[in-house]
N, C-alpha and C positions, 0 to 999 in steps of 0.2 A: 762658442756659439751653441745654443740650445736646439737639438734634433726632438722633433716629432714626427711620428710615422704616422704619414696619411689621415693628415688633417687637412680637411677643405677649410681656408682663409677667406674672410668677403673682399670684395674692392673696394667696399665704403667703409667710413666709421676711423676711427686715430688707428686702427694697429693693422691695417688694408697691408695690401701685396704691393702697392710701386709705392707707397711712404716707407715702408722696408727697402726698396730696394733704391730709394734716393739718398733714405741716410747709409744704406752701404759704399753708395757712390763717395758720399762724401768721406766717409772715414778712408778709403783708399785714396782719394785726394791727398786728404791730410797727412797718410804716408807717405806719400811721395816727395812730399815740400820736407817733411821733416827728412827723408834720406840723401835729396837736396842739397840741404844745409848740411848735413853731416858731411858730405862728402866737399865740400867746399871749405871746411873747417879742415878734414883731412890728409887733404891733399893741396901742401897751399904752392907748389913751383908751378900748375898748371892753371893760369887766369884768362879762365873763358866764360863760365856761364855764371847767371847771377843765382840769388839764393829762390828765386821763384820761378827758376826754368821748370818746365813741366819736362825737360828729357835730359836730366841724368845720364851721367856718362856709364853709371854705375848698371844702367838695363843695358846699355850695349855690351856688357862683359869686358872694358876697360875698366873697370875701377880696381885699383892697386887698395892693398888694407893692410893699413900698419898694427904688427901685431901677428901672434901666434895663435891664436884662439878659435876653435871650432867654431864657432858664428863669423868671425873677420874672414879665415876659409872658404866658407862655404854658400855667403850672403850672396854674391855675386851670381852664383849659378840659379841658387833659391827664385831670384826677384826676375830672373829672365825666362823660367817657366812660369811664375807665379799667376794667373789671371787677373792678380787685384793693377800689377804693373803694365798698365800698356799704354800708348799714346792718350787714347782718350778719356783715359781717367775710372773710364766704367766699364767693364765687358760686358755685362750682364743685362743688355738691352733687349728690346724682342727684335733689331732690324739685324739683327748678328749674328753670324749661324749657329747651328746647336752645338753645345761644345761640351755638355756631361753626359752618362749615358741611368745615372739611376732617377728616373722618372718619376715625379708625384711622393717622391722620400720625406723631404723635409721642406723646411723657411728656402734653406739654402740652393739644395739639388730639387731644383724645378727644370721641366719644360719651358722651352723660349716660346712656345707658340700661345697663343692666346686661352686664357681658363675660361671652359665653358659650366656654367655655374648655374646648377637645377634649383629651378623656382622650389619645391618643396623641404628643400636643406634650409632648417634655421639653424641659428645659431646660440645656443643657452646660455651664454657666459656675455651674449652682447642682447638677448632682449628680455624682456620684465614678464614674459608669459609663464605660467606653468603649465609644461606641454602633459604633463602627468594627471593633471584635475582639470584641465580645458579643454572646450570642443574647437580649436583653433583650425580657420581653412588648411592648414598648410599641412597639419599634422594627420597622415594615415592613418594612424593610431588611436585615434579621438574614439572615445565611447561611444559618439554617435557612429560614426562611420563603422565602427564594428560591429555593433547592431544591425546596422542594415546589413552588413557583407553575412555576417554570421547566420543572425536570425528569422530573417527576411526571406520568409519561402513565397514563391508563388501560388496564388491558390490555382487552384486543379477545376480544370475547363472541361470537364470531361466526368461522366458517372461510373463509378467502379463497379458497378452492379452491370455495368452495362457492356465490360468489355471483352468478353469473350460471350459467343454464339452459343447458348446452352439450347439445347432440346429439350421441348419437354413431352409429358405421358397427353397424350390427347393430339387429333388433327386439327391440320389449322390452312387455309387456306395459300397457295404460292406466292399470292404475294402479301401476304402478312409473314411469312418468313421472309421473302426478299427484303420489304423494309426492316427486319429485326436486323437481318448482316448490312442492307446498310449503315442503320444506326451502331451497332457496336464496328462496324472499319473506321465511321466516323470517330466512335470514342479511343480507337486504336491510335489512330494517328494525331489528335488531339494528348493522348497519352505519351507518344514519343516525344512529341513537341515542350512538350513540358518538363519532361526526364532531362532534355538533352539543357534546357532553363536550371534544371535543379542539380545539375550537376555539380558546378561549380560554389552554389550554397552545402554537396553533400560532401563537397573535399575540402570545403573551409569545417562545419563538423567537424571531421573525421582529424582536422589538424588538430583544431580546436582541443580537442578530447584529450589526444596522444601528447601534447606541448604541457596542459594545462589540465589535470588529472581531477586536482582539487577545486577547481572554477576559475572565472575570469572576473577577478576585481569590479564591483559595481557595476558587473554585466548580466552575470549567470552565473549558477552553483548551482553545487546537489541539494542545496538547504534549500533551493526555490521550489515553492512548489509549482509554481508557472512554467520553470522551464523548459526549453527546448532543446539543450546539448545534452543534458546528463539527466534525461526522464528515468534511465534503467536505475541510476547511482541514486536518485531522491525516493525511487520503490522500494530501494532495499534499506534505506534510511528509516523510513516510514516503516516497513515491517521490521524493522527492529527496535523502534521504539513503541511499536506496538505490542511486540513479543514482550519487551521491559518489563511494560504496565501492566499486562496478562501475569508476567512472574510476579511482583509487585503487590496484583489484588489478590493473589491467590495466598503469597506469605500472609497479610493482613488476616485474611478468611482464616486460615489454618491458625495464626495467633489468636484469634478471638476465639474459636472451638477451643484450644491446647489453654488458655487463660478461663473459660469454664472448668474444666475440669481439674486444672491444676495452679490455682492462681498465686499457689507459694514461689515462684521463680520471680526473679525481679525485675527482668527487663520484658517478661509480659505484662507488667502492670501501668507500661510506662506508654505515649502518644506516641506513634511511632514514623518520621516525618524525614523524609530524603532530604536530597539535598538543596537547597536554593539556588540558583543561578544567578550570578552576580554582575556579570558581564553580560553585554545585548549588542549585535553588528546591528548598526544601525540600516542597512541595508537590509536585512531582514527580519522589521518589524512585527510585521503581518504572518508570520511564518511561525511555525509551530516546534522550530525544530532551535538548539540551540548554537551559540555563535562556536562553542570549539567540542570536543569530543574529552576533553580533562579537563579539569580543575584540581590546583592546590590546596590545600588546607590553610585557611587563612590566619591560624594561628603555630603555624609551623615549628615558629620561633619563640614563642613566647614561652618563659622559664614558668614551670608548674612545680608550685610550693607544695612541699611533701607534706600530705598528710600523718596527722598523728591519730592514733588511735584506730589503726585498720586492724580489723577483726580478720587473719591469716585463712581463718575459714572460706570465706567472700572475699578472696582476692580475685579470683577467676570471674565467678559469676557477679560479684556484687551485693547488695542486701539493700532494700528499701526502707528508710528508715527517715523517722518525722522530725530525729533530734541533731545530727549530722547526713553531710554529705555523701555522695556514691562514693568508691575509690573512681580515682581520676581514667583507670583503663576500660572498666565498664560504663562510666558515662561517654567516654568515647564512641567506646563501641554501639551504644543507643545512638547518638545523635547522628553517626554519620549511616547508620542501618548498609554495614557491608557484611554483614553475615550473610555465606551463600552466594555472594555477588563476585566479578571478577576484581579483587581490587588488590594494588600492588602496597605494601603496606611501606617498601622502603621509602620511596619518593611520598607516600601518602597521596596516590593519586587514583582513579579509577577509570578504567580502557572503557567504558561505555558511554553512549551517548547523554547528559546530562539534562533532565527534562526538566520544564519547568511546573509548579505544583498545579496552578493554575489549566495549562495544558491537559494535565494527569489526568486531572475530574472531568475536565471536558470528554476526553476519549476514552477516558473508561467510560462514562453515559453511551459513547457513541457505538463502542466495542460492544456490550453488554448488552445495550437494548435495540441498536441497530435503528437508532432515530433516524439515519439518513437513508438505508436500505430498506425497501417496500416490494412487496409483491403482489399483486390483484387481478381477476378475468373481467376484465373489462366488456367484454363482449363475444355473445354464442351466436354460430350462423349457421346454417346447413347447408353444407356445400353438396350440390348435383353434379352427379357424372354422368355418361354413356352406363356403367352397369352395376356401379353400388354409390348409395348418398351418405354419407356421413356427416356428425357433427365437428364446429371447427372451434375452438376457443380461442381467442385473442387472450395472451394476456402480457400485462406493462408492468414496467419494476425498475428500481435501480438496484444494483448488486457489486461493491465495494466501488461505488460511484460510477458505476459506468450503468448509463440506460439502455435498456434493452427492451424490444418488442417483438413477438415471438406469436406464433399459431402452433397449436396444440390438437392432438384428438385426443381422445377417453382411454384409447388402449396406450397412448404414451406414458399418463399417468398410472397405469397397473404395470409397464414396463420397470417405469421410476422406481415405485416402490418393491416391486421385487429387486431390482439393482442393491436399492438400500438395505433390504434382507440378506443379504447376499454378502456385501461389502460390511455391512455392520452387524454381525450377530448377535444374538442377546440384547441389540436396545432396542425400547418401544419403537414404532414407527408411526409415526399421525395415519388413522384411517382413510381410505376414498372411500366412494359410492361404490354399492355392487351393482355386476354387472346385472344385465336385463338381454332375455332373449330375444324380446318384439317389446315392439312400442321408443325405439331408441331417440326416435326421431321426434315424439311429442313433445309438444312445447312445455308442459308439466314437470317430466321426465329432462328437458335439457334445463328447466329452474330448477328444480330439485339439484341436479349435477352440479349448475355452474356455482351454488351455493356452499356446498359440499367438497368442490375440489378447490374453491378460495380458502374455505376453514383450512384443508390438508397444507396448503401453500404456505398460508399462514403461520401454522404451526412448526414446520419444516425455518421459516424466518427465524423464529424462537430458538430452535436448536441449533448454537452454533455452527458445528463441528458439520451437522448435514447442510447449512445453507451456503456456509464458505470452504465445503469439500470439495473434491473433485467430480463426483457424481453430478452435482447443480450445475457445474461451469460446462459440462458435456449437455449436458440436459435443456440449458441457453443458448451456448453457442455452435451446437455440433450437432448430430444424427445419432436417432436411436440405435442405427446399427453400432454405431461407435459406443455406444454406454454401454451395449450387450458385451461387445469385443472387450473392453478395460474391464468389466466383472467379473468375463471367465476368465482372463490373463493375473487375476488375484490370486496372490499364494499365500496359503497359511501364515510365514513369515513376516508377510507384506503386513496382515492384517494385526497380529501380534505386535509391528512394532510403530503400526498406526496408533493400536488403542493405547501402547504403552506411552506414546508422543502425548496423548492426545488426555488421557483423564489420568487423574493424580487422585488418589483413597486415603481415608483417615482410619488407623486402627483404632482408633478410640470412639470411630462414630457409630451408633446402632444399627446392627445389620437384623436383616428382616429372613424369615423365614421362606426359602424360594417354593418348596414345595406345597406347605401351606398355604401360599399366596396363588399358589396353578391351581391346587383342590379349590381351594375358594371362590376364583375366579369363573373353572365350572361347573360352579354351586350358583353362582350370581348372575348369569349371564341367562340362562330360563327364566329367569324372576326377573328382569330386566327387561327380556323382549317382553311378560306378561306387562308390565306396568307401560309398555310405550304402547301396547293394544290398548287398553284399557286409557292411557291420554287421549288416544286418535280418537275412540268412542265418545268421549266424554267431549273432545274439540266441537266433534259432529253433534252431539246434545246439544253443545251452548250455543252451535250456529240456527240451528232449530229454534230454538228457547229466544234469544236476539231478532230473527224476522219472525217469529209469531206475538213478539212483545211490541216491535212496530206495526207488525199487523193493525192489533188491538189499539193504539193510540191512535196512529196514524188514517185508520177509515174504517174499523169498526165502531166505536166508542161516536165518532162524528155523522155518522152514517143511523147511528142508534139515535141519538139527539134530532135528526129531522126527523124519522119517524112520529117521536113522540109528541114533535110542535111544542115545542117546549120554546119561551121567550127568553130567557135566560141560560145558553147557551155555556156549554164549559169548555168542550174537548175542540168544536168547531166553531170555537173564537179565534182570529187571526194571531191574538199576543200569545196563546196557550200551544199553538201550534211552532211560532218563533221558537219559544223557549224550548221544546222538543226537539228541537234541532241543535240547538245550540246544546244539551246535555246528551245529544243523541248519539256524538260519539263515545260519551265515555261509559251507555249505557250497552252500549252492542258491542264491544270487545270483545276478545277471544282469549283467555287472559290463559287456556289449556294450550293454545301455540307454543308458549313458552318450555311447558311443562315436554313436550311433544318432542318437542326440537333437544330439549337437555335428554331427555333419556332416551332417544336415538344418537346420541353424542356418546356418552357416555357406553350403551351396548358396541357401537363400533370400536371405542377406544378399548373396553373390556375384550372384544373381538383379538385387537390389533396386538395388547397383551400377553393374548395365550398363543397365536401365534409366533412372536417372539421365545414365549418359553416352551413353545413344542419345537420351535429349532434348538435351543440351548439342552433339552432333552436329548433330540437325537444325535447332539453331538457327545451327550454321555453314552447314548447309546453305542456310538463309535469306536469310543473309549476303550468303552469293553473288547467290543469287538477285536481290535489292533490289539487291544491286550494279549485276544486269547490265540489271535494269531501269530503275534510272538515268542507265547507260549509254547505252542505245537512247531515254531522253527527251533527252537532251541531243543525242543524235544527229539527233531528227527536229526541236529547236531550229535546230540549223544548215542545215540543210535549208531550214527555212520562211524563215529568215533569207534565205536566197540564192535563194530563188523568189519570182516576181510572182504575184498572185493575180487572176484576172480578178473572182469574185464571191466575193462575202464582203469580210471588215472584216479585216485581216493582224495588226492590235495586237489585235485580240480573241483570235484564235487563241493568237498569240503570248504573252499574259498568262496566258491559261488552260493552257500548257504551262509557264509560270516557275510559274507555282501548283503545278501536280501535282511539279517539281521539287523546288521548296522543302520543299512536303508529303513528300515521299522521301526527304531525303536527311534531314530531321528522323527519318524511320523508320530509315531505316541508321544513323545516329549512335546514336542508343537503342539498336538489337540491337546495334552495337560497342560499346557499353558496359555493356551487357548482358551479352555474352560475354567481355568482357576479367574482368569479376568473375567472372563462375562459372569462368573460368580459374582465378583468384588461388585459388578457395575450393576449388577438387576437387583443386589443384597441390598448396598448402600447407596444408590442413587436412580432409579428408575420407579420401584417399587415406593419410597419415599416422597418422588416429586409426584408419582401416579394418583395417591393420597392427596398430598395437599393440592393439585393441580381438582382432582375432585373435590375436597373441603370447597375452595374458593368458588367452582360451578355454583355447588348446589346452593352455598350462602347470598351468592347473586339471583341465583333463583327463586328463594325462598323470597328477598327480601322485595324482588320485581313482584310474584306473586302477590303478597301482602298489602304493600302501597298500591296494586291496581287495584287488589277489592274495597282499599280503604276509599279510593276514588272512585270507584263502581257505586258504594252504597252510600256516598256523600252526595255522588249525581242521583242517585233514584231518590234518596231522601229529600233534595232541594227540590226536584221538579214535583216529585208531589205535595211537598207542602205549600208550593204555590198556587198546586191545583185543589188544595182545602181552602185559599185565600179565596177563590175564584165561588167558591161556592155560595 
């Protein structure tokens, strides 16, 4: 008989629990008759019973057995303990008391008492469902149902701003704080109530997680970007395939410079193209992420016919050539672009995330230009207190997709940017507004600002490293005091192995002269503030010059014509005055704004410039300084070295001077290293983009300028030659 351990059996259907135990009945039956008969065959001097008595002499332990044989022995004893032999044919009844003691074991060793049988136990080998792809009622398990238990938070009855009783700076009347603690006890206990709701969704989570590491089958993964189990696991997905693309465009970059300069190598010459993604879950479509973390080489196995005629010299590198083939190891090594990357050569497979090309482009535009991140002051207000008024700026943005709306004053922004001086040495820093003694509050003076601290925002967006630093995220989400506290907690090291993370240099690209670029900078900056006086003056001419030129249309010229009673009218005709208006804006423009605005940009940026290189100075200054201080330690080493001490201990001295040593020249090593990069960074890349970041201004300038005078002297020429038709 075939034993299974604790399997639940149905009562319906051909293989139930009493259809088993009828035909058990019966085969016990049918042994009885057949030992019956044997024993009437057996035994033939005693003629009593016939061959279909049901009681056998042979259960009473009379049955004699002819014969010497271990079963003829032993049969007799066997069939009188046996349960299959008793009067009634069947033991195994439920009205008959319990008679085994191993419980719920098998077919065989069951409970006599009645199976209680849970409506949600199917049965897979007796119904046609797949409990594995189906929302079936019966099945706990169903993707619906785990959605809901899982994902299914309740929303929140209650405002989080609102639940604890903050104080704030100002009086306020007793019972306007009574209702504040009413309202936040309110959101208190609203808050409980909901905790004690979400608990149970936060220990299905927390199972969730810990059971099922890598996701839940057509429920949720780290590759969703919707999801709600593994948000922390699809961030770091995400910055590591954003990290990918950033190493990715920057190999490209550096291939296209290293392919100018040196176009003889041959696998610089070649498109250089990752790898494609061949497989797709189809569950995440829409998802930017791909279905596995490896891929094989899909030609693993295929036999590669030896080339002939490989030139021994280009076996490594290869040779580009129009009349044969690469060798077959550097074409390899091109198409699958693992130079540099982590990839395991034996399996042929590679440990990073597998992106698709189409993705690539997308989010390098995204990374690069920050199409989805925005920053702008939407709105200035003046806020009144009790004993000083100040201005308030609103401003709105998204920042690596999260929206934020934030209030600002004018000295947070002079905070900012000292912070970034600070944290970032030697790079430019986008200018603000200077401050102002008096007059803060005019409405002039807050256009002027609110104009001026959008451009800085702006710019600050442009630069990656400052918009998605640390400094920005304090500067959103946290208090000024907190971005003061992370600026002085900066050490030398910190910042060293910031910049070294953070910008990668080409020795092959043109480095610019730092000191010549300081000299020149305060060569250029008096000649700069002269030409933005000389714009403002010239703004105020052309506004003069614009209302005395409508003057004269507009009701001298008309005013002149009644005098002289003239019948045929020119200036104070109705159509002559239409068309005056309608050329009227392009005749009064101010076209020196432009010019105004560009070379007030341009002197604060020239400003912002030498600021940056009068800190990169002082830190040569520094330099020196620790130098010579290390000089004069070493110096009074030698000293001590070569004197006798009458009192005191000479190894005490002596250690405590290799201590402040050591401690110094560990400080000069860091500011040399310190300064060797903000070298690299202001030679090769500040200085550079400063240029052409100016080229581009002034050609926008130039070219704004020139198309409005072309439309300045198209309108004055149109409107007076209709005023010689008129005549």
């Amino acid at each position: 008989m075939l034993f299974r351990q604790k399997e639940k059996v149905p009562d319906l259907g051909r293989d139930n629990f009493r259809d088993f135990m009828r035909r058990e009945g019966d085969s016990c039956l049918q042994t009885q008759m057949k030992l019956s008969t044997f024993v009437h065959k057996t035994v033939p001097n005693e003629l009593t019973q016939s061959q279909l008595s049901p009681l056998p002499q042979a259960l009473d332990g009379s049955l004699k057995m002819i014969g010497n044989t271990w079963d003829a022995k032993h049969l007799g004893t066997f069939l009188q303990k046996s349960q299959f032999a008793s009067v009634g044919g069947n033991t195994l009844k439920n009205t008959e008391p319990f008679q085994n003691s191993m419980k719920n074991q098998s077919f065989f060793f069951r409970s006599q008492q009645p199976r209680m049988i849970d409506d949600h136990v199917d049965y897979l080998h007796q119904q046609s469902i797949n409990h594995i792809i189906s929302d079936h009622p019966m099945m706990k398990s169903g993707t619906k149902y785990l959605q809901k238990k899982l994902l299914s938070v309740p929303d929140k009855p209650f405002d989080e701003s609102k639940l604890n009783y903050v104080t704030q700076v100002g009086l306020k009347k007793p019972k306007e704080q009574f209702q504040e603690m009413l309202i936040s006890k309110d959101n208190q206990q609203k808050f409980h109530q909901w905790r004690s709701e979400f608990q149970d969704v936060n220990r299905a989570y927390k199972k969730a997680k810990q059971c099922f590491k890598s996701g839940l089958y057509a429920l949720d993964s780290p590759l969703n970007d919707n999801t709600e189990l593994y948000k922390e696991e699809n961030a770091k997905l995400r910055e590591q395939e954003q990290q990918s693309v950033r190493s990715s465009l920057q190999r490209y970059k550096s291939l296209e410079r290293f392919n100018a300069s040196n176009p003889s190598i041959e696998f610089n010459n070649v498109a250089h193209q990752p790898f494609n993604s061949k497989q797709s879950d189809p569950l995440l479509v829409k998802s930017n992420f791909p279905s596995q973390n490896f891929e094989f080489h899909d030609q693993w196995m295929k036999r590669k016919v030896i080339e002939q005629q490989i030139d021994t010299k280009n076996r490594i590198f290869g040779e580009t050539s129009q009349n044969k083939a690469n060798p077959q190891r550097s074409v390899f090594l091109r198409e699958q672009e693992v130079r540099g990357r982590n990839y395991n050569p034996v399996n042929l497979t590679r440990s990073v995330i597998e992106i698709f090309w189409s993705s690539l482009q997308k989010l390098n535009q995204n990374i690069l230009t920050n199409k989805e991140d925005y920053i702008k002051i939407i709105d200035a207000q003046v806020m009144e207190e009790s004993l000083i008024n100040y201005t308030q700026y609103q401003i709105k943005g998204v920042r690596k997709g999260e929206e934020f709306l934030i209030n600002k004053r004018y000295n947070d922004f002079v905070i900012l940017k000292e912070v970034f001086n600070r944290t970032w040495p030697g790079c430019f820093i986008p200018p603000i507004p200077q401050k102002k003694s008096l007059g803060n509050l005019d409405s002039n003076v807050i256009t002027y600002r609110s104009k001026y601290l959008s451009y800085f925002l702006k710019k600050i967006l442009k630069i990656p490293y400052l918009w998605l630093g640390e400094e920005m995220s304090i500067f959103i989400k946290g208090t000024i005091e907190q971005l003061q506290e992370m600026a002085k907690n900066k050490t030398l090291q910190q910042i060293i192995s910031k910049y070294e993370e953070t910008f990668t240099f080409n020795d092959n690209q043109q480095v610019y002269d730092i000191d010549q670029f300081y000299s020149s900078t305060c060569h250029i900056i008096p000649m700069i503030e002269n030409f933005s006086t000389m714009a403002k003056n010239l703004m105020k001419e052309k506004e003069t010059q614009n209302l005395g030129f409508v003057m004269f249309v507009e009701h001298f010229l008309p005013q002149f014509e009644k005098l002289q009673q003239q019948n045929h009218t020119v200036f104070s005709n109705q159509d002559t005055q239409e068309q005056f208006q309608l050329s009227k804006k392009c005749c009064t423009k101010n076209e020196y704004n432009k010019v105004y605005e560009y070379t007030k940009i341009v002197e604060r940026e020239l400003i912002a410039c030498k600021d940056a290189l009068i800190q990169r100075n002082t830190i040569v200054q520094k330099v020196k300084d620790e130098d010579e201080k290390l000089y004069k330690l070493n110096i009074q080493l030698q000293e001590l070295h070569s004197k006798t001490l009458l009192f005191g201990k000479k190894e005490e001295k002596v250690a405590a001077i290799q201590n402040q040593i050591q401690q110094q020249q560990l400080s000069v090593e860091q500011l040399k290293s310190l300064l060797f990069l903000i070298n690299k960074l202001i030679s090769q890349q500040e200085i550079p983009n400063f240029y052409r970041n100016t080229k581009e201004k002034y050609s926008r300038l130039i070219k704004v300028f020139s198309d409005f005078q072309i439309k300045y002297h198209q309108a004055q020429a149109e409107f007076w030659e209709k005023i010689q038709l008129k005549i």
